[in-house]
C-alpha positions as CSV (number, residue, x, y, z in Angstrom):
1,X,-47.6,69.6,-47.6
2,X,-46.4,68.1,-50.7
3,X,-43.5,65.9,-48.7
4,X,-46.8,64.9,-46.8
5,X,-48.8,64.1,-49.9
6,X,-45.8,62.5,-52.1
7,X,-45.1,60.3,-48.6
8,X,-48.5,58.6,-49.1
9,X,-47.5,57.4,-52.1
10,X,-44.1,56.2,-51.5
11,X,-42.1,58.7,-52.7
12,X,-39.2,60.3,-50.6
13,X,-38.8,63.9,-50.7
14,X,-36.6,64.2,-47.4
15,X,-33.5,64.9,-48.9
16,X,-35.2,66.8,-52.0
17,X,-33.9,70.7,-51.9
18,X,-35.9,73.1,-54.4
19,X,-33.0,75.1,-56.4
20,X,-33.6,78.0,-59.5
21,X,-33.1,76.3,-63.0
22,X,-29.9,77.8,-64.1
23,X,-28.4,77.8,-67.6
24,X,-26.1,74.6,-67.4
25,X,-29.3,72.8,-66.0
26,X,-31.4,73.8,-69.2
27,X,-28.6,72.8,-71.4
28,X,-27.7,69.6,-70.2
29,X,-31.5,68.5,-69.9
30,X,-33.4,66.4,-72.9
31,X,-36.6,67.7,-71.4
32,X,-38.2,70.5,-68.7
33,X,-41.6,70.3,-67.8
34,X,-43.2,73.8,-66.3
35,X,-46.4,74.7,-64.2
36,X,-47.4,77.4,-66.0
37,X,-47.0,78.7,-69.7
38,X,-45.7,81.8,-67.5
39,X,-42.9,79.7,-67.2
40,X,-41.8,78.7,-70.1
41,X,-42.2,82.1,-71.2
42,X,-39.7,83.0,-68.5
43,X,-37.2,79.8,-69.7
44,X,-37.4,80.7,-73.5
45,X,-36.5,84.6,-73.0
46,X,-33.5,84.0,-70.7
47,X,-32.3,80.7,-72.9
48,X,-33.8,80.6,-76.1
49,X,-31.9,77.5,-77.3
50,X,-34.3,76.0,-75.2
51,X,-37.0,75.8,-77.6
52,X,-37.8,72.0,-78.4
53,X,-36.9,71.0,-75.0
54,X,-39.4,73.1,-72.8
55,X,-42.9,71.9,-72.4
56,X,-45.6,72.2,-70.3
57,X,-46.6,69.3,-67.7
58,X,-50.8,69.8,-69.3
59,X,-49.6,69.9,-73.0
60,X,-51.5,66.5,-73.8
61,X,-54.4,67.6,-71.6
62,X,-54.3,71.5,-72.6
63,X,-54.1,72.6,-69.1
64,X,-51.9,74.9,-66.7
65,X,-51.2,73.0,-63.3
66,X,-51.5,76.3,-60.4
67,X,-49.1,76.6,-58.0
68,X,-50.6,75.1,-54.6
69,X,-48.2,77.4,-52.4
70,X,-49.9,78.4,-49.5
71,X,-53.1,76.8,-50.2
72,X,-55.2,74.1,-48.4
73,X,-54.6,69.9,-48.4
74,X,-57.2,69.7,-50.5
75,X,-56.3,71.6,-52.8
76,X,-52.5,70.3,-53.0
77,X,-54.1,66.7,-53.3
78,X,-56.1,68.4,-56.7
79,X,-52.6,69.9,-57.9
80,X,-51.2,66.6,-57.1
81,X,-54.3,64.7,-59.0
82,X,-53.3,67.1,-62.1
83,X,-49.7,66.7,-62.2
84,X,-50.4,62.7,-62.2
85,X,-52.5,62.7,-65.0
86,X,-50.7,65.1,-67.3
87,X,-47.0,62.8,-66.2
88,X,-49.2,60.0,-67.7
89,X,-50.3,61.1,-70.4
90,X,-46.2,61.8,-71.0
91,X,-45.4,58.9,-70.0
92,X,-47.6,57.1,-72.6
93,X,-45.8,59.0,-75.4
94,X,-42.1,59.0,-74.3
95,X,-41.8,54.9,-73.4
C-alpha cells in the first residue's frame, strides 16, 4: 500500500528494502526520525549516545504518527497526510 500511495506522488519505492536500525546506522546518522515515542524509547535504551540525534517525525506538531500496517487505504493515505505535514514542518527548520 504505501509503494502504491508514495507512486502517486512520484516517489520510487521498488527497489526500497525495510532493514532493523542497527548500531553503526545510529552512529553514523546526523538525524533519525521515529513513529512513535515507543520508539525512541526503544533507540535511547539500546544506544544511549543517541540522545540529540533521535526525534520524533510530530515533534513540531506534538503528535505520534500510528503505524498503518494492516490497515485500510484510507487510512494509510491519513498516515501518509501526517507524515507530510510533520516532514514540513522539519523541513522549514533544518533548510
Amino acid at each position: 500500500m504505501a509503494i502504491k500511495l508514495l507512486e502517486e506522488r512520484d516517489i520510487d519505492l521498488g527497489k526500497h528494502k525495510a532493514r532493523q536500525l542497527t548500531t553503526t546506522m545510529i552512529h553514523q546518522a546526523d538525524l533519525i526520525l521515529a513513529m512513535e515515542q515507543s520508539h525512541i524509547s526503544h533507540i535511547l535504551s539500546g544506544v544511549p549516545v543517541a540522545r540529540g540525534k533521535v526525534h520524533a517525525i510530530g515533534k513540531w506538531t506534538g503528535r505520534d504518527i500510528p503505524d498503518p500496517y494492516r490497515k485500510s487505504e484510507e487510512y494509510f493515505r491519513q498516515v501518509l497526510q501526517l507524515i507530510e505535514e510533520d516532514i514540513d514542518a522539519w523541513l522549514k527548520r533544518i533548510i
